[in-house]
N, C-alpha and C positions, 0 to 999 in steps of 0.2 A: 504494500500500500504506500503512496505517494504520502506527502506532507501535507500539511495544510498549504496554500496560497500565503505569499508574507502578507502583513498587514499594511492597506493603502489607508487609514481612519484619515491621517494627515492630509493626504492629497487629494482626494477627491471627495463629492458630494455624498451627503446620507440618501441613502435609499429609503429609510428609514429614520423618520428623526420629532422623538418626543422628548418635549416640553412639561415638565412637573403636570402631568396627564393622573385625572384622577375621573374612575367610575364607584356613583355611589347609587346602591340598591334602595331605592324606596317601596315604602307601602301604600293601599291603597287610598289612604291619606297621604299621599306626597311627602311622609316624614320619613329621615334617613332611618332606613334599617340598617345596611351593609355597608361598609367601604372597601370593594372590592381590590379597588385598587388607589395609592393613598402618592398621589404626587410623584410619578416617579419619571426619569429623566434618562433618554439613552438614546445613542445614534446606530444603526446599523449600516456599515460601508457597501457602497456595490462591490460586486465580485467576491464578495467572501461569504466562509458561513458562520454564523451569531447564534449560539445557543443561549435558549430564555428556558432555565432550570429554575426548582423548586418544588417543594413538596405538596400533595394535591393540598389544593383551598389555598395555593400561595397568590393567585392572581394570574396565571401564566395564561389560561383559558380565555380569560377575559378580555387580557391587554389581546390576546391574537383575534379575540371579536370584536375589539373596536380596529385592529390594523386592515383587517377583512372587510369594516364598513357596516358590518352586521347592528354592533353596537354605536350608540352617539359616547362621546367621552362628558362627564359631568365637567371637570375644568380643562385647563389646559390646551393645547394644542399637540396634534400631532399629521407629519406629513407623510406620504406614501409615493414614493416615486415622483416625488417633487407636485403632488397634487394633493388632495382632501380624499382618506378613502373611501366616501359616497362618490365620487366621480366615477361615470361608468368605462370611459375611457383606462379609467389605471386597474379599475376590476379586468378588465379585458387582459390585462400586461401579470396578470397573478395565476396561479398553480396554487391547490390546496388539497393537503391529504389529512382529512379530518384525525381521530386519536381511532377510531371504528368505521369499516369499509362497509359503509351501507350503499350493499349491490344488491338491483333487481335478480333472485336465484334461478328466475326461467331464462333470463337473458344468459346467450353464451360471451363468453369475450369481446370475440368482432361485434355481435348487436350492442354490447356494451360500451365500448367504445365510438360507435357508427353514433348512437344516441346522442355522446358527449359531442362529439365533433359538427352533427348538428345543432345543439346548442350555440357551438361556437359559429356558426355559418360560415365553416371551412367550404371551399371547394369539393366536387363530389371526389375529385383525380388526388387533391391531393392531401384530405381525409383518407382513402384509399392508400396510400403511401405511407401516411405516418403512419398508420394505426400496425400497418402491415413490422417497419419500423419497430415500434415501440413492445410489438409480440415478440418480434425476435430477442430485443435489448433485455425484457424480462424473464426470456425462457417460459413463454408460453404460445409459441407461435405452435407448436404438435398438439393443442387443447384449444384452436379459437370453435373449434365447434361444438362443444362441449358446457352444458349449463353451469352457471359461475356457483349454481348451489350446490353441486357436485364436489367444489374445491374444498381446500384444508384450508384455516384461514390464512398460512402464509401466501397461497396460492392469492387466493381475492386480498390479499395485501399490496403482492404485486399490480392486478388489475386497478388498482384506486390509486398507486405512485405512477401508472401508464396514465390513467384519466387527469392526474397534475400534472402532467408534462407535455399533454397532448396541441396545447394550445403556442406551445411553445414561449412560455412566459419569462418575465426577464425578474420576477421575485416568486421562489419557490417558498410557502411557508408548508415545514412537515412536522406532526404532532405525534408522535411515537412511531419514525419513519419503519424502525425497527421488529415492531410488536408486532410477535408470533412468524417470526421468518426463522430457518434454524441458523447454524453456524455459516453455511457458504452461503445464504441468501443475504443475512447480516455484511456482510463482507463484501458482495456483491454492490448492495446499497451505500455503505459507508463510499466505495468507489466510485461509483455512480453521482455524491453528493461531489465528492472531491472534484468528477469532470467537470460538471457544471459550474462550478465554482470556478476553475480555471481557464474558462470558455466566458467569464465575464456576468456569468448571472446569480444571482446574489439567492441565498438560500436562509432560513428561519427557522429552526429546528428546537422541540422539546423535545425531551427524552429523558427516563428517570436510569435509564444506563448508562449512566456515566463515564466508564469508558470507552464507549464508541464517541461521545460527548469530545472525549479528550485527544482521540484522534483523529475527529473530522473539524472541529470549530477554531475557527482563530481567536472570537473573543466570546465573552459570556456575561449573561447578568443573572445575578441571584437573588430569587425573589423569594422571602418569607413576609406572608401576613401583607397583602400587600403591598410591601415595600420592596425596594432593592437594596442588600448587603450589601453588597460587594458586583465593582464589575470591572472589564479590560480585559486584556490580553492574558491569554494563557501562562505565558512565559513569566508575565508583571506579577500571574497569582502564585504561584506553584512554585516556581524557582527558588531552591531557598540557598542562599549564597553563602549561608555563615558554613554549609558543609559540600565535601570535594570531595568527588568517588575518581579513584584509580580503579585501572580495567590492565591486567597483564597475563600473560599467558599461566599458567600454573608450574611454577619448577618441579622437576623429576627428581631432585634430591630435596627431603623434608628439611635436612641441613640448613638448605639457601633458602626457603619460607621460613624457618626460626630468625635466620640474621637478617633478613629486610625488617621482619615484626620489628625486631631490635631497635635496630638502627631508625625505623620508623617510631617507636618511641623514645628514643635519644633525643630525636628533633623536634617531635609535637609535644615531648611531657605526659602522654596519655597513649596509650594500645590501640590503632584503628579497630574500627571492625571489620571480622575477614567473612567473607561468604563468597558461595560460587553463583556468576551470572545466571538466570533460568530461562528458558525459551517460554514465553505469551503459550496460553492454552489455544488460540484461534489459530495464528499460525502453522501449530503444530496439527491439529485438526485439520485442517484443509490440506496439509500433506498429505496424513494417511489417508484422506478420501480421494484427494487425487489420484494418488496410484493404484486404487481400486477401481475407476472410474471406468477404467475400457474393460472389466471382466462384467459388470451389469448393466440391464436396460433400465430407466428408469421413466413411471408416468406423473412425476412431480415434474418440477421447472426445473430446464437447463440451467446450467451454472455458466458464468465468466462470459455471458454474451458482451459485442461491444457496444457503446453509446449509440443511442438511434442519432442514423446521418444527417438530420434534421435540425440533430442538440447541438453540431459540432460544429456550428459557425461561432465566433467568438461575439462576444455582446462588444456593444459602442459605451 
């Protein structure tokens, strides 16, 4: 898996960009019950991907239905694409994969999609194109005849990140891009965020997995209670500077590992700590399946297809 995109915040425009944005829940007296979300302030850059974390009832749901236009915000201002997200021009330029893939179960894939892309008042030629595209890119082009009520839900997870992409949006917001895909679907996805992102188009992601969190997003805001903790760059949170990991190959005589220990504390006053590197549990999973991969057929979704030819123009 590739890195994230470095961070352009400095240099270019928010994609994304709120203003001490606050939603408050009333009752049917107009008297504030809820504050859902209580003044909070953040910019999301284009071309990158911004993870909005927290734990449920933090406000994450919320701030993503007033960015979607769904919700009005009680104060505050916030912009989307450089416009108000009631503007139907910038709903047009958005991709959304809800947290649950609510698909019609009689419809097969292609009707699935065919539905969505009349929405968008695609072309017949070149609906017909992406969708054909976006089957392949998911590993469900051998299942578009096939009723989506049939699928596992990673399967119809897939079809709802096809239905967000389909329009070809220049802001992708995804709400547990992740949920219910196994290992190489996961991994699949995380790559998938990273092309887009590198191709210019700006991505929104919650996710309560924080480690796919850590290896797809460049920055991140932490929202408890609706507020935000903490937010910026990955690097700005996590990095902890006061400690320094050496990496060397392991000596063949236990000899020379007692006198480096030594001599490593002659110089710092104190014993580093010694352990052996570990290899990530995903990586090494997606080995062993790979080299199993040509002994079975398989009627779930392909794995490692590439980006639909559609995504791979780079954004302006």
């Amino acid at each position: 898996m590739t890195s994230p995109p470095p961070s352009r915040s400095q240099t270019t425009d928010a994609a994304i960009r709120a203003r001490d944005l606050v939603k408050t829940f009333r009752d049917f007296w107009r008297r504030p019950k809820v504050e859902a979300v209580h003044s909070i302030s953040f910019d999301v850059p284009p071309g990158q991907v911004f993870g909005l974390l927290g734990p449920n009832g933090s406000g994450k749901s919320t701030t993503i239905k007033m960015i979607l236009g769904l919700l009005f915000p009680t104060s505050g201002t916030l912009e989307v694409l450089g416009a108000s997200p009631q503007d139907t021009g910038v709903k047009r330029r958005i991709g959304y994969l809800p947290e649950e893939s609510y698909l019609y179960p009689q419809l097969t894939p292609l009707e699935t999609l065919s539905f969505y892309a009349r929405l968008f008042n695609l072309p017949a030629e070149e609906a017909k194109e992406r969708i054909h595209q976006l089957l392949e890119m998911i590993g469900l082009s051998h299942a578009r005849h096939r009723p989506v009520g049939e699928f596992s839900k990673g399967m119809a997870r897939r079809i709802g990140l096809a239905q967000a992409l389909l329009n070809d949006p220049d802001l992708i917001i995804l709400d547990e891009p992740t949920s219910g895909l196994d290992p190489q679907g996961t991994h699949q996805v995380k790559n998938l965020i990273l092309a887009l992102a590198a191709r210019g188009k700006t991505v929104l992601l919650t996710s309560h997995l924080l480690a796919d969190v850590e290896e797809v997003c460049n920055e991140v805001a932490i929202l408890f209670n609706g507020r935000i903790l903490a937010q910026g760059t990955l690097d700005s949170l996590l990095t902890q500077k006061q400690k320094t990991t050496l990496s060397f190959p392991t000596p063949r005589q236990p000899d020379t590992l007692r006198e480096l220990m030594k001599a490593a504390k002659g110089i710092l006053g104190t014993v580093p700590a010694l352990t052996h590197p570990r290899q990530a549990l995903e990586p090494y999973f997606l080995e062993v399946i790979r080299k199993a991969e040509g002994d079975f057929a398989t009627s779930g979704a392909a794995q490692d297809a590439p980006l639909a030819p559609f995504l791979e123009q780079r954004g302006g």
